[in-house]
Every structure is written in C-alpha cells, then in structure tokens.
MDTraj code that builds the backbone (N, CA, C; nanometers):
import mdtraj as md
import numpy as np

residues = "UNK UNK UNK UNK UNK UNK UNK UNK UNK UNK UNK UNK UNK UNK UNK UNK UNK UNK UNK UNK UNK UNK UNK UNK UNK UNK UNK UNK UNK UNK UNK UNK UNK UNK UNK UNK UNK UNK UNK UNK UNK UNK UNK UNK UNK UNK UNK UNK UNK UNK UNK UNK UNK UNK UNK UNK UNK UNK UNK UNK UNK UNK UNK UNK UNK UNK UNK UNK UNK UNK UNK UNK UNK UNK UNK UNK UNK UNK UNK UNK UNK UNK UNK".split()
xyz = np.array([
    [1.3345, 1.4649, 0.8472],
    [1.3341, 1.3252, 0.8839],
    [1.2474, 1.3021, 1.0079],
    [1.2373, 1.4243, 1.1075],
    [1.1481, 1.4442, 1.1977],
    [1.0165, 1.3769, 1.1769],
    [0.9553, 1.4604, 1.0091],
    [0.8130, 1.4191, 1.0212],
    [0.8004, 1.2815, 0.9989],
    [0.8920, 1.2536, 0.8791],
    [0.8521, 1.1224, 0.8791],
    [0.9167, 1.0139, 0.9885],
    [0.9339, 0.9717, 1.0626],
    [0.9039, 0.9385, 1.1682],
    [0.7943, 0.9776, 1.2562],
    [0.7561, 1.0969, 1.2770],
    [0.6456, 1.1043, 1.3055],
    [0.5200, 1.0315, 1.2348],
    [0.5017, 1.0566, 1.1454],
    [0.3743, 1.0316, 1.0235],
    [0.4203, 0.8353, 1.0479],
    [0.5512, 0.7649, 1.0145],
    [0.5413, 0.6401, 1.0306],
    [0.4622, 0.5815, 1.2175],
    [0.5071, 0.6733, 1.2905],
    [0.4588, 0.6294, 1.4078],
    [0.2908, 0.6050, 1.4234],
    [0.2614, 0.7447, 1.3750],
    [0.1141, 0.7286, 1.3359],
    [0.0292, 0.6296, 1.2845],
    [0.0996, 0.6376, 1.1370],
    [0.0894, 0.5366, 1.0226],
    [0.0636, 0.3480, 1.1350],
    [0.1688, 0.3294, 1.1670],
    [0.2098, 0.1791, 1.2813],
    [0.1244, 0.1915, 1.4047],
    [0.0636, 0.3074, 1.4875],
    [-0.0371, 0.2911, 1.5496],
    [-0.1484, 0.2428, 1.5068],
    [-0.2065, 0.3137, 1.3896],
    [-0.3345, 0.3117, 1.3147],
    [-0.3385, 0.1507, 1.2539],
    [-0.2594, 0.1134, 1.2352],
    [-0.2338, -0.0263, 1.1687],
    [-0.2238, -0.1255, 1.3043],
    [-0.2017, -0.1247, 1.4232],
    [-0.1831, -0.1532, 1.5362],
    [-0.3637, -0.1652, 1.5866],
    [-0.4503, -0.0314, 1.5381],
    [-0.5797, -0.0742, 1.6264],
    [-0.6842, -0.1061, 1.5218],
    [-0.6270, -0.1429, 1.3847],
    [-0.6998, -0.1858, 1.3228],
    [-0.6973, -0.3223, 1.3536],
    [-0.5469, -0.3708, 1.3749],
    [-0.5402, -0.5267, 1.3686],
    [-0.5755, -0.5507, 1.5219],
    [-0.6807, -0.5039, 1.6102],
    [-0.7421, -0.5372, 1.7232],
    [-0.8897, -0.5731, 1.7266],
    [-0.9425, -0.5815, 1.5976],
    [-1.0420, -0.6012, 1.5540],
    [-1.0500, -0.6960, 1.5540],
    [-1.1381, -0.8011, 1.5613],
    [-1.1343, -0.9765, 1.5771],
    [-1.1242, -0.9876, 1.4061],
    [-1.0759, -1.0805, 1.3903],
    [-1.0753, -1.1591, 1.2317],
    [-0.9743, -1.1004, 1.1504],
    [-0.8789, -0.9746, 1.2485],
    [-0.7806, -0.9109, 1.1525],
    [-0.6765, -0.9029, 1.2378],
    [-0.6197, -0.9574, 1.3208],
    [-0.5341, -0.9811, 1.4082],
    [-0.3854, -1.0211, 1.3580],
    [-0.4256, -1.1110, 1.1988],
    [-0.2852, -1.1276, 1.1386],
    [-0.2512, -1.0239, 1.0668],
    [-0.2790, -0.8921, 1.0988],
    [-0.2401, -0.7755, 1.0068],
    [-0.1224, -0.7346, 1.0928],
    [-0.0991, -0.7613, 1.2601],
    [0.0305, -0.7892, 1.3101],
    [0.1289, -0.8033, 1.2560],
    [0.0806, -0.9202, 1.1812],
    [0.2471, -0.9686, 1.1177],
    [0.2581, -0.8893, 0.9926],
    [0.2347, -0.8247, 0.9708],
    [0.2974, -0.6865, 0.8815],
    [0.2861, -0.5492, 0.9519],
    [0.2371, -0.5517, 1.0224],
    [0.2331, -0.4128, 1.1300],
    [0.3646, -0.3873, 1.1955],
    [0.3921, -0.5447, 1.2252],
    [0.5174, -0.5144, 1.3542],
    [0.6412, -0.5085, 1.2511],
    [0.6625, -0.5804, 1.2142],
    [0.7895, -0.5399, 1.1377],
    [0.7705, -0.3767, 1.0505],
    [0.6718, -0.3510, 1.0344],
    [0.7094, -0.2179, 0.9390],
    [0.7032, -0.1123, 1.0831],
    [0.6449, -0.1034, 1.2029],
    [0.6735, -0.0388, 1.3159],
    [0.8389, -0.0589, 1.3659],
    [0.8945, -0.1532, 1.3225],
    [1.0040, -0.1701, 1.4053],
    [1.1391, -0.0599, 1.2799],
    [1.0801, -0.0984, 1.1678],
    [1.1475, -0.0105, 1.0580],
    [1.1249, 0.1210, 1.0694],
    [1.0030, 0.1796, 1.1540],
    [0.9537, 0.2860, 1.2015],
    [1.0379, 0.3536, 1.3018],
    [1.0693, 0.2321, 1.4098],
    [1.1424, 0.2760, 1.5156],
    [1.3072, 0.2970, 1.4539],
    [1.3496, 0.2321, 1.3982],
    [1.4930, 0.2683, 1.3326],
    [1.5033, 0.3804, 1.2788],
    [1.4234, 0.4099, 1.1874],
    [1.4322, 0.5472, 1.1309],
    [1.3592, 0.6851, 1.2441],
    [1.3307, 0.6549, 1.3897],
    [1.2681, 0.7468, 1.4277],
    [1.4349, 0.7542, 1.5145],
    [1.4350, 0.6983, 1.5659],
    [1.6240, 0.6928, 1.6505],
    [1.7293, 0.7587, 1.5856],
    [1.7237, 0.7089, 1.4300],
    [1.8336, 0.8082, 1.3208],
    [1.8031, 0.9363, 1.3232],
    [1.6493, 0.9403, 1.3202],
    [1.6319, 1.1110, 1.3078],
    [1.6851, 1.1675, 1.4584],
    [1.6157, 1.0719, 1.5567],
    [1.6768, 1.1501, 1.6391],
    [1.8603, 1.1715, 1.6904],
    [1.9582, 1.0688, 1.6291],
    [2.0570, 1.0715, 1.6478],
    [2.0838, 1.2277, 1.5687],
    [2.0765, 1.1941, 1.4410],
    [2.0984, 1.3234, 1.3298],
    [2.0662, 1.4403, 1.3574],
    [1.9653, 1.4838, 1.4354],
    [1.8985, 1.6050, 1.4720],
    [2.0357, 1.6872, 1.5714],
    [2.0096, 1.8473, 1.5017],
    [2.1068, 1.8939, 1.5357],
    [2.0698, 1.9712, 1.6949],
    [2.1543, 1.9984, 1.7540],
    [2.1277, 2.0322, 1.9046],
    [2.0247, 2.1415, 1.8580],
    [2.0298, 2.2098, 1.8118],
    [1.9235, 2.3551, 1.8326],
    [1.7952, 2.3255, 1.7735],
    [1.7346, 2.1981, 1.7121],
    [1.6568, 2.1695, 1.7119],
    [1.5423, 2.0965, 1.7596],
    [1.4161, 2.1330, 1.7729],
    [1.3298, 2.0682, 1.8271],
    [1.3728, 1.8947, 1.7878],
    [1.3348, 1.8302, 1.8698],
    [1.3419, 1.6560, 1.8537],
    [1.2133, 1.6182, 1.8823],
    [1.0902, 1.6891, 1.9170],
    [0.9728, 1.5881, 1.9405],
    [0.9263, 1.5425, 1.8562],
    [0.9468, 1.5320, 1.7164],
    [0.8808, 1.4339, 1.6178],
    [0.9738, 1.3324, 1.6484],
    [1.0937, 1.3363, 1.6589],
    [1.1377, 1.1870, 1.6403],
    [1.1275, 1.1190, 1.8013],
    [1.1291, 1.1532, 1.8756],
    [1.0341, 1.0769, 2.0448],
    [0.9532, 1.0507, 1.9982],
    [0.8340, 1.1440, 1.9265],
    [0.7287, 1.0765, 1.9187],
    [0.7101, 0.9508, 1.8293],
    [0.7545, 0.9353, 1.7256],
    [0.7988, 0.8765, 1.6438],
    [0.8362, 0.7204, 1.6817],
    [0.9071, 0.7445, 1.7945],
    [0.9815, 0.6336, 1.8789],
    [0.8878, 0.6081, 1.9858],
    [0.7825, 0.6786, 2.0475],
    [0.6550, 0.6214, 2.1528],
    [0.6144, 0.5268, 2.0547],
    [0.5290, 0.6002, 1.9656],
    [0.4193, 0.4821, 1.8693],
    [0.4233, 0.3715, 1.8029],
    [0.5621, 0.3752, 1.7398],
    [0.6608, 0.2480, 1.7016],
    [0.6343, 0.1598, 1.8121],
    [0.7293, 0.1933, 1.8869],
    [0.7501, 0.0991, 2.0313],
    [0.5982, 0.0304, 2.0354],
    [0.5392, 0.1292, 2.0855],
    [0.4126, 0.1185, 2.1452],
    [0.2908, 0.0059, 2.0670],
    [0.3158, 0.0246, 1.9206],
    [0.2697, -0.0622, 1.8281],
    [0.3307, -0.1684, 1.8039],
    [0.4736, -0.2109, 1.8226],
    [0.5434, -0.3522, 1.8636],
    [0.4798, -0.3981, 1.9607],
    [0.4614, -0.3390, 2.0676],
    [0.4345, -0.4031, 2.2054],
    [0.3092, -0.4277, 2.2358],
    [0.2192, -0.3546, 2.1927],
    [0.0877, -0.3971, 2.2088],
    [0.0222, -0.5243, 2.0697],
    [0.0911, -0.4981, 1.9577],
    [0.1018, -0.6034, 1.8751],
    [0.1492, -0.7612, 1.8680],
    [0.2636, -0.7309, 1.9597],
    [0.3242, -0.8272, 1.9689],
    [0.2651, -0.9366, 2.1188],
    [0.2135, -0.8232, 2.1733],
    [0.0801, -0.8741, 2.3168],
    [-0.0167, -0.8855, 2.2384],
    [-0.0977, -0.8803, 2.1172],
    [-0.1753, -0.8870, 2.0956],
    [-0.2450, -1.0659, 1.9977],
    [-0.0915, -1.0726, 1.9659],
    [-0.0790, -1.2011, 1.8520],
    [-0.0254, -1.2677, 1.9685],
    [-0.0290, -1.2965, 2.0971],
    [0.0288, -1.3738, 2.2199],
    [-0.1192, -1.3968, 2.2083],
    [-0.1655, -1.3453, 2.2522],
    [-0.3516, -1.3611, 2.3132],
    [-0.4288, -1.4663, 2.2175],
    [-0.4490, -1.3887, 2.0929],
    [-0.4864, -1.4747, 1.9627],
    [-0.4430, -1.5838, 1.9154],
    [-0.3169, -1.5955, 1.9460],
    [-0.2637, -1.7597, 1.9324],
    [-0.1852, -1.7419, 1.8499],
    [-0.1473, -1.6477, 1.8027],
    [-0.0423, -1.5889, 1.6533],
    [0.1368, -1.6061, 1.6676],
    [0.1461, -1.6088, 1.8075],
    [0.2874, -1.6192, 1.8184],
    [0.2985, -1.6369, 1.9864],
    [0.4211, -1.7768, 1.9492],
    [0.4095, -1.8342, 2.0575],
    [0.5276, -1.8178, 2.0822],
])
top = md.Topology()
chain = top.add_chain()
for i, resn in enumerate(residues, 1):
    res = top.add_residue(resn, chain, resSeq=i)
    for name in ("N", "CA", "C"):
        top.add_atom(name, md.element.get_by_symbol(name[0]), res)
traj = md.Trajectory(xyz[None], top)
C-alpha cells in the first residue's frame, strides 16, 4: 500500500506541473481532488504499516499529495479559478 501511495503522490505532482502551464490551469480541478484521495490513502498506509517497517513511501506519499493540493489550490487563486 506503501507504493501506491507513493506512485499516487507522484502521479498528483506530475498532474500539478502540468496544470502550471498557461491554458491548462483547469486541469486543477481534477488534480486536486484526486491528490486529496491520494493523501487519504497515503495516511491509511501509513496508519496500517506495521512498526518494523519502513514507512517512507507513505510520508512520501503524503509530501506530494499535500504539496499538489497546495500549490494547486494557490495556483487556481492566481488564475481566477477559485475564489
């Protein structure tokens, strides 16, 4: 469950600096909600993860999410996308 959270974090970045491109800015509004579904399932993995295991896929998982809400969600502020 690790990776995928990882691979979605990725996945929601990459979709995050595409929609920074001028003329594709409303790709936000499907970016952020599937990042935020990103971040839920990166938190479960990390709740679920058993003590003796590594957890940095699901942190990481949970940076890029985040990170792709927030710069997305700053990004459709700027553009006029959401007020």
């Amino acid at each position: 469950m690790q990776v995928i959270s990882l691979v979605w974090g990725i996945l929601a970045l990459v979709g995050m600096f595409i929609a920074f491109f001028p003329c594709l800015g409303s790709l936000n509004w499907l970016n952020i909600p599937f990042a935020l579904i990103g971040l839920i399932v990166s938190i479960v993995a990390l709740v679920q993860a058993k003590p003796e295991e590594k957890k940095s896929g699901s942190v990481a998982g949970i940076c890029c999410c985040a990170a792709a809400v927030l710069f997305g969600a700053i990004r459709l502020m700027l553009g006029g996308g959401l007020l």
